[in-house]
N, C-alpha and C positions, 0 to 999 in steps of 0.2 A: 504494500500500500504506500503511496506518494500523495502528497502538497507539495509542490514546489514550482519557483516561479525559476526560469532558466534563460540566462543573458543571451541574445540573439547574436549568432555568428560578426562578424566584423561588418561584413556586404549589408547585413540585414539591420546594422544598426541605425541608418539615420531614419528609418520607416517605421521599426518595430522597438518599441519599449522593453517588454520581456514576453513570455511564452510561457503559461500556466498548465502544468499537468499534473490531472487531478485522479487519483485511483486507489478506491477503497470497495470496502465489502459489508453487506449491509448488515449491522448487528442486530441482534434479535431484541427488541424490545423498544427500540431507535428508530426513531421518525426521523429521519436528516431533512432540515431545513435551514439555509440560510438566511439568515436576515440582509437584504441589499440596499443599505441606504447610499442616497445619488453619489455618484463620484464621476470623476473625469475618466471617460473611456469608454473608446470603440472597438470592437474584436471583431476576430472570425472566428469560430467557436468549433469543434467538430465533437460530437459525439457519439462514439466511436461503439459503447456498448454503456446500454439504457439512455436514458431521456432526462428532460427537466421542464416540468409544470412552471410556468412563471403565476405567484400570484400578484396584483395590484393591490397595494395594501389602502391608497387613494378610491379608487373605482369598485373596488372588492371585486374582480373581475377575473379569472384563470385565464391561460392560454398555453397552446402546447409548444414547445420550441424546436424548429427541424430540425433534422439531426447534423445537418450542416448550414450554420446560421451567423448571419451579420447583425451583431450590433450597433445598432444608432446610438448616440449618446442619451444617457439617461436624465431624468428631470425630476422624478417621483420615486421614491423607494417601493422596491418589491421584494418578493419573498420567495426563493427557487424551492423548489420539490424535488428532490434528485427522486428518479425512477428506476427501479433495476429490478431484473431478478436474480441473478447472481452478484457481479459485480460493475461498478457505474465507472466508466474510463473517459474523461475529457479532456481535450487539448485545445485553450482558449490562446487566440494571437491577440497581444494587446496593442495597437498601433502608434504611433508618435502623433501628435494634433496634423489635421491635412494631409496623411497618408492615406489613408483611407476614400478619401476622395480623389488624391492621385488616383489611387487605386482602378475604383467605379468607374471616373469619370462623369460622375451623379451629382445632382449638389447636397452639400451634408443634409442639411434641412429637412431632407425626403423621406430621413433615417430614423431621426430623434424622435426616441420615443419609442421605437419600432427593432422586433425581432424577424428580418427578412431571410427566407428561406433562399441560402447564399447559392444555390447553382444555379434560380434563375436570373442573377445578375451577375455573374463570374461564369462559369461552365460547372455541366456533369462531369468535369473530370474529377471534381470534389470526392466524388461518390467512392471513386478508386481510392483517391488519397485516405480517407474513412478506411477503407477496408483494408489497405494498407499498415495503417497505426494502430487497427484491433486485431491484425494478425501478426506483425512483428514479435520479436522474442524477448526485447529488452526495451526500458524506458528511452535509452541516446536513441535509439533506431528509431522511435516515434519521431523524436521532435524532428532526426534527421526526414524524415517524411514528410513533416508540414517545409520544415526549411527549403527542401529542394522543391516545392511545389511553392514557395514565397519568391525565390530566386526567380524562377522563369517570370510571375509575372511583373517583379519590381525591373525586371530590363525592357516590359513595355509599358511603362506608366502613362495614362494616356495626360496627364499634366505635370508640368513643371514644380517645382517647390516656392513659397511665395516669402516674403517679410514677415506675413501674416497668422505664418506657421511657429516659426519664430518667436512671434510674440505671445502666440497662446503656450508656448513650450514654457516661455517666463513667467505670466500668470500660472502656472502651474507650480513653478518654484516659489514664487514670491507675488500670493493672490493681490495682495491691498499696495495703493500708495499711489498708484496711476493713477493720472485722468486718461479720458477719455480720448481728448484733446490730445494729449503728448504721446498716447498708444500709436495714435492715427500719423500723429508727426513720424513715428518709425517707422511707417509703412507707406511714407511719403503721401499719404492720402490724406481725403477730406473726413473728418469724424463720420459724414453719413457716406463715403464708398467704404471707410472701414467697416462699419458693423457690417454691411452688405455685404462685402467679400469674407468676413469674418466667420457669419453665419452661412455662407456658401458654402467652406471649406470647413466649420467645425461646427457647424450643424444649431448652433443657438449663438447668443449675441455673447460679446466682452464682458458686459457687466455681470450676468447669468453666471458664463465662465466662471469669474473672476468668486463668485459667491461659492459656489460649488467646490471649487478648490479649495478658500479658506475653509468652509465646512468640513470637508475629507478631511484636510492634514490637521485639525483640532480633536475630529474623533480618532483618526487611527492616533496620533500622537496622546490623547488619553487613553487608548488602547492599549499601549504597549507601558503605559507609567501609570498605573491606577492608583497611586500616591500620592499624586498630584492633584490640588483640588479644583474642582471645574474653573473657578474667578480668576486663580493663576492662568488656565489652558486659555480660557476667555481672553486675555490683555495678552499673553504673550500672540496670538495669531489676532490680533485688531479688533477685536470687538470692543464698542465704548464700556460692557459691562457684564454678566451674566445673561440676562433679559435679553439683550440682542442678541446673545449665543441660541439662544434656548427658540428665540422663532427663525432661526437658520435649521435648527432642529427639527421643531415642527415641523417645515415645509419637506426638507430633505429626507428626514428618518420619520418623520409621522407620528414622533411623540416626541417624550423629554429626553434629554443626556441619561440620565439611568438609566432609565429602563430597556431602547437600546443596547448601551452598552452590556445590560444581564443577557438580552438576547440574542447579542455576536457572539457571548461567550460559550454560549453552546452549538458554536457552527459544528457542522461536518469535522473539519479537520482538527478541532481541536476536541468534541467531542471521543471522536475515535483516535485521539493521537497520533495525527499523523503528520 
């Protein structure tokens, strides 16, 4: 059994973030569910053996996930279902901001929000690449499968790389302290062709962005220190206070900072230690 996330070959790094491979076995008495609150990221996802129910935890809505699927950026937390009857094997590609619509050739916007069953906008060769990675003998051999099937298509991207990718790569490192205004100056544009190109290429607008990251990096960064008390985690990632933490939460996670964090704590991989 594996969690782990794995550094994408050198070729693959300016497109790909990392490469998540997931494979466990289902214990008896264990209902595996994730808790997915919003975070920055677009994947190609392959699963390879059993499935995954998405729920909306907003809409209170199910949906089933192809077995080879694109993610759109996300905006609302949801709740995964792994499905199996033996055991569950997934191989999620995580992409860099704008690769992913290199990729397509789509505009992001099309996505967000959306779990698109990926062979009909890439090809059926998916299908092979799948059944490749649930018949191989060893975890390097998977990823080498998704790798060599990333390679072909990052030598035909059907667009260029932009400013604009750039600078959601930096709101990702460091969400707060931009305007708008000086975002737009980096990408030598007018504040309104930035958000337009912005949302083109990553699927929602700067400011959105810009939210969504500092959200991420205060939950996982209380994730990993649970020592630390939320008012400290609040000021050090820019909140004016608690209260403005807490409705980044709402919106993002769909309740408060505790209670969340009880329910990441029982994910899949740390439930079953892996």
């Amino acid at each position: 059994m594996i969690y782990k996330e794995f550094a994408p070959s050198t070729t693959l790094h300016p497109f790909v973030e990392h490469i998540l491979l997931m494979n466990f076995n289902p214990k008896e008495g264990y209902t595996p569910i994730k808790p997915y609150p919003t975070r920055i990221e677009q994947a190609l996802v392959f699963f390879s053996r059993g499935y995954i129910k998405a729920y909306n935890v907003e809409t209170r809505a199910y949906s089933t996930i192809a077995q080879n699927a694109l993610f759109g950026q996300q905006v609302s937390r949801l709740d995964f279902h792994p499905q199996c009857d033996e055991d569950f094997l997934m191989v999620m590609v995580v992409f860099k901001p704008g690769s992913l619509y290199r990729l397509l050739g789509i505009p992001s916007h099309e996505l967000t929000s959306h779990f698109e069953d990926a062979e009909s906008l890439l090809s059926n060769e998916l299908r092979h690449i799948n059944d490749q990675v649930a018949n191989v003998g060893s975890y390097p051999e998977m990823i080498a499968c998704v790798e060599n099937y990333l390679l072909k298509k990052c030598r035909a991207l059907r667009h260029d790389g932009h400013a604009v990718d750039q600078i959601a790569q930096l709101l990702i490192t460091n969400p707060q302290g931009f305007s708008l205004d000086w975002l737009a100056s980096q990408a030598n544009l007018s504040p309104r062709q930035f958000e337009r190109k912005f949302v083109e290429r990553i699927g929602i607008g700067p400011k959105l962005f810009g939210r969504i990251s500092r959200f991420s990096k205060a939950f996982f960064y209380k994730d990993q220190r649970p020592d630390i008390d939320w008012l400290t985690v609040a000021i050090q990632f820019g909140y004016t206070d608690y209260y403005h933490m807490v409705k980044d939460f709402r919106q993002f996670a769909y309740t408060t900072p505790n209670i969340i964090l009880g329910e990441y704590a029982n994910r899949p991989e740390i439930a079953l230690k892996l």
